[in-house]
C-alpha positions as CSV (number, residue, x, y, z in Angstrom):
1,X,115.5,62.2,106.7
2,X,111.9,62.5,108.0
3,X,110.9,65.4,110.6
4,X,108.0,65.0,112.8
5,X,107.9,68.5,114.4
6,X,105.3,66.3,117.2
7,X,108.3,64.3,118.3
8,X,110.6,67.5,118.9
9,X,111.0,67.6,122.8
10,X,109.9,71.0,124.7
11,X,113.2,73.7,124.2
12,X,111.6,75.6,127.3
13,X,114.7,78.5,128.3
14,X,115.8,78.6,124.5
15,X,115.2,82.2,122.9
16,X,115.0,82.5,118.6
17,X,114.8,85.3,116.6
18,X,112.5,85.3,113.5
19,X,112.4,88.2,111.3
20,X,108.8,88.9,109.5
21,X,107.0,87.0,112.3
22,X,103.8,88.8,111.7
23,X,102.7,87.0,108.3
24,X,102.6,83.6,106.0
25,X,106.0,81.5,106.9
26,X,107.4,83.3,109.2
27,X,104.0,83.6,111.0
28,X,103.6,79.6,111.4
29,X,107.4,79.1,112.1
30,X,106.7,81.6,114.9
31,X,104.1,78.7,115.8
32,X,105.6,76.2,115.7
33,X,108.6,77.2,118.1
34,X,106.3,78.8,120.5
35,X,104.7,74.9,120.9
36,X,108.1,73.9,121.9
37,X,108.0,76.4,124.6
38,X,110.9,78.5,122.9
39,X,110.7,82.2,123.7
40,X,109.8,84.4,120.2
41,X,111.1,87.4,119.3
42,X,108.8,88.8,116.3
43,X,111.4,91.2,114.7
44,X,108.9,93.0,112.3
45,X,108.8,96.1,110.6
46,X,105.0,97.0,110.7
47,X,104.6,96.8,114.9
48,X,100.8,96.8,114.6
49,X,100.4,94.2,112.1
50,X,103.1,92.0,114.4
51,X,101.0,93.0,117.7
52,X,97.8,91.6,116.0
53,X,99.9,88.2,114.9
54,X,101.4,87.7,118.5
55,X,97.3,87.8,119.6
56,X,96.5,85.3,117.0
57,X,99.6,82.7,117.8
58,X,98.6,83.1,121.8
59,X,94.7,82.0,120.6
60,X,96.8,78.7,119.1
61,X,99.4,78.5,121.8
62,X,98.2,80.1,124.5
63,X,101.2,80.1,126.9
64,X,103.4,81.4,123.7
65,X,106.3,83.2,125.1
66,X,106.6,86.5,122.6
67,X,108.2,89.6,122.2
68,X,107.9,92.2,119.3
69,X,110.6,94.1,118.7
70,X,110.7,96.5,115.5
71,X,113.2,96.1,112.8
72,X,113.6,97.1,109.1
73,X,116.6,95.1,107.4
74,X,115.8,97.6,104.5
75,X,117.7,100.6,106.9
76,X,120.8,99.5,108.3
77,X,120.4,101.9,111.4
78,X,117.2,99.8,112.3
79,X,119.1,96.4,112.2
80,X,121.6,98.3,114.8
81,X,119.0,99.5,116.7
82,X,117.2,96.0,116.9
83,X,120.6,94.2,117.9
84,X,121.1,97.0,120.7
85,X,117.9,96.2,122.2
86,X,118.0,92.7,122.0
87,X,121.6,92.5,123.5
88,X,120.0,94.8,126.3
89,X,117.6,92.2,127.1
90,X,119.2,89.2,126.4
91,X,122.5,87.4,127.4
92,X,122.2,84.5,124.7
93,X,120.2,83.9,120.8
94,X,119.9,80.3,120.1
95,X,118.0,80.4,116.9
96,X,118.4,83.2,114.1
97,X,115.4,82.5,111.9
98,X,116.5,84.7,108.7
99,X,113.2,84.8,106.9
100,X,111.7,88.2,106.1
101,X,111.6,89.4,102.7
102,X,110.4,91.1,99.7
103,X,109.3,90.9,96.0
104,X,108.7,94.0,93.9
105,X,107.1,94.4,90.4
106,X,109.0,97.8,89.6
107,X,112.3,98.9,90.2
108,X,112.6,99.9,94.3
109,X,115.5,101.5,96.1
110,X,116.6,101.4,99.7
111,X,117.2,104.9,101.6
112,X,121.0,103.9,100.7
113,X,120.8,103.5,97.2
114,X,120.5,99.8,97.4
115,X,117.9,97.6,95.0
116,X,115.4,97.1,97.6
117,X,115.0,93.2,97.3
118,X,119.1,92.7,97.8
119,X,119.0,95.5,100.4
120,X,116.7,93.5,103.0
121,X,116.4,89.9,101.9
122,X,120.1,89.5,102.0
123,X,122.2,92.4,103.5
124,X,119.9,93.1,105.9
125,X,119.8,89.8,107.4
126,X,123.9,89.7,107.3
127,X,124.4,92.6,109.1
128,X,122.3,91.1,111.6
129,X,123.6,87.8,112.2
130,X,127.1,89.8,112.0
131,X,126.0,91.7,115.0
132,X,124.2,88.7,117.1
133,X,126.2,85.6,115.9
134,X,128.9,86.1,119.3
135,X,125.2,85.5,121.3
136,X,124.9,82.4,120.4
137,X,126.0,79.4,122.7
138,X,128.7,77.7,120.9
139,X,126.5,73.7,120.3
140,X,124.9,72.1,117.8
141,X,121.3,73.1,118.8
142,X,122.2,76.8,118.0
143,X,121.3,77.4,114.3
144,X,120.9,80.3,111.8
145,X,118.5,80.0,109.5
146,X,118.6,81.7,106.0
147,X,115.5,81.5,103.8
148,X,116.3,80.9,100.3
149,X,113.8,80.1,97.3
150,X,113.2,78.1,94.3
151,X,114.0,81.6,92.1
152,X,117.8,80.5,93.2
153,X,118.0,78.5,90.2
154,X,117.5,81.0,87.7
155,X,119.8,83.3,89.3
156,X,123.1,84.6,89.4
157,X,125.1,87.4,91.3
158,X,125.4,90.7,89.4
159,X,128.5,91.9,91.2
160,X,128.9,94.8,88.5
161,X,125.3,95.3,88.5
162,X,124.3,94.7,91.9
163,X,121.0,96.5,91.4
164,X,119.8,94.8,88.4
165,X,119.6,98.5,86.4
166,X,120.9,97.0,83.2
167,X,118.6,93.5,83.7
168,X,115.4,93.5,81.7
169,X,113.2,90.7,83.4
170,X,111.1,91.9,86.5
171,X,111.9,88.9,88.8
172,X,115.5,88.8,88.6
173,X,116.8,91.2,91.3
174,X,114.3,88.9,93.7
175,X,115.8,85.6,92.2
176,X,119.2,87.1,92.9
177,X,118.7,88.6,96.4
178,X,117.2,84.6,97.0
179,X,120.8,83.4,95.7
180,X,122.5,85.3,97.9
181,X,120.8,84.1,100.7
182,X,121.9,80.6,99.9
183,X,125.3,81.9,99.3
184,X,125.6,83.2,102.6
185,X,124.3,80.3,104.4
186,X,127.1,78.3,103.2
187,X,129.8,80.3,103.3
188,X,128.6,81.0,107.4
189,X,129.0,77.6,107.3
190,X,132.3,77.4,106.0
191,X,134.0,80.4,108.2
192,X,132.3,78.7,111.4
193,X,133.5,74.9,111.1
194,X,137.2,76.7,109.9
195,X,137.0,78.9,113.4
196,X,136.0,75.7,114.9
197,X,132.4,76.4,115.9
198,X,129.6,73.8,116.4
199,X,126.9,76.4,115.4
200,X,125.2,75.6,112.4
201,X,124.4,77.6,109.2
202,X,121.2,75.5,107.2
203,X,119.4,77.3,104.3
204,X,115.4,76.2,103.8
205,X,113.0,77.1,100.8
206,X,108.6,76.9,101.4
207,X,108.2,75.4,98.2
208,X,105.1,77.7,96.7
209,X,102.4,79.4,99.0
210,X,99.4,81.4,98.0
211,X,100.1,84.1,100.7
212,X,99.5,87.1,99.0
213,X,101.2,85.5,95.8
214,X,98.4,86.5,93.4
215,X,96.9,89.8,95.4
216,X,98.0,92.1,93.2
217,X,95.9,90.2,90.3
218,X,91.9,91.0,88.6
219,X,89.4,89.4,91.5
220,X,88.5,87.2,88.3
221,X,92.2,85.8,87.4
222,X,93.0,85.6,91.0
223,X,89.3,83.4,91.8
224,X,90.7,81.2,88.8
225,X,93.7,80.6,90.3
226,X,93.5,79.6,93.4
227,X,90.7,77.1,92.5
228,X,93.2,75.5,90.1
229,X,96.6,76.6,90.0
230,X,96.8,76.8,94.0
231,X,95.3,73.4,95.1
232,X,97.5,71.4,92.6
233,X,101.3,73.2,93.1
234,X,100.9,75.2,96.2
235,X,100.6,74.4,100.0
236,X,100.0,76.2,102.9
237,X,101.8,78.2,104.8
238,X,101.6,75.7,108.1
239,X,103.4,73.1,105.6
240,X,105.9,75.7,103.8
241,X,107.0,76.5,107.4
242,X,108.0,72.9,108.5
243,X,111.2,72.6,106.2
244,X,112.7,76.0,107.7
245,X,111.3,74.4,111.1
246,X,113.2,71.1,110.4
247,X,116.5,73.2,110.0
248,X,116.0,74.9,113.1
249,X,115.3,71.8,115.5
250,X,115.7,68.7,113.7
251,X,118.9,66.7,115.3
252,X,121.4,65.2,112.7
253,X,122.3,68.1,110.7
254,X,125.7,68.9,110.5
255,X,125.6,72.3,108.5
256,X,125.2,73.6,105.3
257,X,122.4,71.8,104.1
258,X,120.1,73.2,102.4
259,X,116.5,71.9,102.4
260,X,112.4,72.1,101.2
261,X,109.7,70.5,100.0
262,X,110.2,67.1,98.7
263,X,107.0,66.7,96.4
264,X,105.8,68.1,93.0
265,X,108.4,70.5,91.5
266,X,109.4,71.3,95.1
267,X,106.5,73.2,95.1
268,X,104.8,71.2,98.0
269,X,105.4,68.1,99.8
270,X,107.5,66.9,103.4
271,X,110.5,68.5,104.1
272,X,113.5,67.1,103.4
273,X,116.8,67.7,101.7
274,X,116.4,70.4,98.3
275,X,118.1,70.5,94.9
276,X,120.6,73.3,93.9
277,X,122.3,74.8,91.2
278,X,126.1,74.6,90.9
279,X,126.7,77.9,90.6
280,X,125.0,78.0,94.0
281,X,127.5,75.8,95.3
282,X,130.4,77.9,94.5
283,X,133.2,78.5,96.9
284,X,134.5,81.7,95.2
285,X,131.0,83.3,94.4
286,X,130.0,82.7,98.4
287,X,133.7,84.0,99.2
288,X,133.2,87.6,97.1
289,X,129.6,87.6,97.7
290,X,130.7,88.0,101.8
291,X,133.4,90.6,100.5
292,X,130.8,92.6,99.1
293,X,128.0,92.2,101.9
294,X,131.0,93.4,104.2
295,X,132.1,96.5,101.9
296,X,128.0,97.5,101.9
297,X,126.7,97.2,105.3
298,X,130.3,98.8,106.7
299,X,131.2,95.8,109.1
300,X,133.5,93.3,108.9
301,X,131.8,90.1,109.9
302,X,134.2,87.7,111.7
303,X,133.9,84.7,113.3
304,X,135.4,84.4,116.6
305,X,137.9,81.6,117.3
């Protein structure tokens, strides 16, 4: 299943979405899209940072068609206010590019009382496709997009522990809110082929990227790594963007698939279809995750027949 973003035909008139346009992957999938004359919405939460990104993607595509519009999936009344806006400007979303997100070293909390990592890599980016999904033309070109991660495979869904307060390893609230991002994009999946829909819900990984990975390392460790550890297991981000790029334009896809880098580890490599825990693949888990997701972000997300 090769994808040759070059032989992707202009998409002029189309309009995505992609959430943390203003750095790393979400920065070079806002790129790419703009070179195929699709209309960008950069929904970012720092709007200076994502004013100086939309300068820098005009110096490499300089008729880039972009928009910044604020949003914090951390505070569910700035997903609201995002979807307002958008919906104020805009008749129809054909791309939902669900990529934004955070890793913390210490415990963090959400203004709600939600462990940070769950509250915006995951919940925030359900209540938005909840409140955008009936924008969407109802074809196969239409796609939501949910960035999930290696750290899926170690994970699993704390549902009486939701915040991770009783877990003891640093990484594992980001491992699960990852999980739940693959979760969701199949269980989308699932509710839109049962409602009859031919939009499409595909999940994407980067692989590994050095995009602030080791920052908050000595100068000395940090030199180390990236002369050693970095060339040999990591890519860039222009590469870790072409598998969540391949989901949103590539043609044959039929839904649900779930795909990243194809070399070492799955670290680095051409995009192409990714491996996946079992526990990921689990019908009930997806099914109570959405119950929960619903219960938290006080909507009830339903597809329209």
């Amino acid at each position: 299943m090769p994808f040759d973003l070059d032989a992707i035909g202009s998409r002029r008139g189309e309009v995505a979405i992609v959430t943390g346009a203003n750095s790393g992957v979400g920065f070079e999938v806002s790129v790419g899209l703009a070179q195929k004359a699709i209309k960008v919405i950069m929904a970012c939460r720092n709007l200076k940072k994502a004013e100086s990104a939309k300068q820098e993607i005009r110096a490499r595509v300089p008729d880039a068609d972009l928009e910044v519009i604020q949003l914090d999936l951390s505070h569910p009344e700035s997903v609201h206010a995002f979807a307002r806006q958008f919906t104020e400007r805009y008749d129809a979303l054909n791309l939902l590019i669900n990529n934004a997100g955070v890793l913390f070293r210490t415990p963090t909390m959400s203004s709600a009382g939600v462990e940070m990592q769950f509250a915006t890599n995951h919940l925030g980016h359900f209540l938005l496709t909840s409140l955008l999904i009936d924008l969407m033309p109802d074809v196969r070109t239409s796609r939501v997009v949910s960035l999930s991660s290696l750290a899926h495979k170690k994970a699993k869904i704390f549902f009486d522990d939701i915040n991770c307060e009783l877990q003891t390893k640093w990484d594992v609230p980001y491992a699960q809110s990852k999980l739940a991002c693959l979760l969701f994009a199949d269980e989308l999946q699932r509710k839109l082929k049962l409602a009859g829909k031919k939009i499409l819900s595909v999940a994407a990984h980067p692989g590994g990227t050095d995009s602030g990975l080791f920052d908050h390392m000595p100068k000395f460790v940090l030199t180390v790594l990236r002369y050693t550890f970095v060339p040999i297991f990591l890519h860039s981000n222009e590469r870790a963007a072409k598998p969540v790029l391949m989901a949103a334009l590539a043609g044959g896809l039929q839904g649900g698939e779930y795909l990243g880098p194809t070399g070492l580890f799955e670290m680095k490599g051409p995009p192409g279809t990714a491996t996946r825990t079992t526990y990921s693949q689990r019908e009930d888990i997806g099914a109570r995750l959405w119950e929960l997701s619903e219960r938290f972000t006080e909507t009830s997300f339903k597809i329209q027949l």
